[in-house]
N, C-alpha and C positions, 0 to 999 in steps of 0.2 A: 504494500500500500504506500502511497506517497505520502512522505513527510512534508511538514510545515515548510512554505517555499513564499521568497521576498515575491508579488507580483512587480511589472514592470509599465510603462505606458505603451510595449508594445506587444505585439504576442508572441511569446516564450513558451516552451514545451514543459509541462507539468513532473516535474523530477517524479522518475518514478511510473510516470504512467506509460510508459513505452510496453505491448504487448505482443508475443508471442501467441496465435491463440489457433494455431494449426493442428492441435491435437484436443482441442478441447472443442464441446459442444455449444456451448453459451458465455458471452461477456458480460459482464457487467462492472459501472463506475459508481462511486459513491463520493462527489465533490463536496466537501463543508468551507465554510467561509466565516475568518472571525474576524474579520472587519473590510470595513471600505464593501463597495460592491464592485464584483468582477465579471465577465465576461469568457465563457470557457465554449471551445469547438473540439467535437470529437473527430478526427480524422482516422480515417484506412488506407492501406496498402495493401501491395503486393508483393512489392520489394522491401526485402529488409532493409535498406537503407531513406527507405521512404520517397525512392525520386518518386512515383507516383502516386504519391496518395494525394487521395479526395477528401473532402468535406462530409461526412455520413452525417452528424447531426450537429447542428448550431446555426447562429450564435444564439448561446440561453446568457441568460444574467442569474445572478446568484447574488441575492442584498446580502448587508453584514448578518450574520451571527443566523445564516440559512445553509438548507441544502441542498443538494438538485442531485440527480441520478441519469443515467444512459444503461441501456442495456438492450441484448440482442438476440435473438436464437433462434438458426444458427448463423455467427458470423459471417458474411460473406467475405470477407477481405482476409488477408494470413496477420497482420501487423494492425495495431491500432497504438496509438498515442491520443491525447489532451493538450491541448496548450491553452496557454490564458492569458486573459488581458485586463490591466486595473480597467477599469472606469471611471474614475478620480484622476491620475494622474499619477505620476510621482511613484516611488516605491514603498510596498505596503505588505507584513507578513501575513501569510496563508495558512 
């Protein structure tokens, strides 16, 4: 699970959420937020190294001291990641 991560004003990839999910049946994300409100996009691939991945689900917002969730079954894509983005400004921990 991804640990607490500074957000930025631009969008950065959520430490942590990078996924392997080619042997598995189902995905699922569980994003919490203790301050500021952010802005988080779930992306897939094909390639492990991401040159092709799409946008699967976003952009959602997530106010301060909330939760939001994504989840899939079964994933179509092999790789997924998160990235996010303050909405405020400035840097802010996650």
């Amino acid at each position: 699970a991804p640990t607490a991560q500074a957000s930025v004003a631009g969008e950065t990839v959520l430490a942590g959420s990078e996924m392997d999910v080619r042997v598995w049946g189902s995905l699922a994300y569980t994003l919490t937020n203790i301050t500021q409100s952010i802005t988080y996009n779930v992306y897939g691939a094909n390639a492990s190294t991401y040159a092709d991945e799409v946008l699967v689900s976003g952009p959602t917002d997530i106010l301060a001291s909330a939760a939001s969730s994504y989840a899939v079954v079964p994933p179509p894509y092999a790789y997924y990641r998160v990235k996010i983005l303050d909405k405020v400004g400035g840097v802010h921990v996650r």
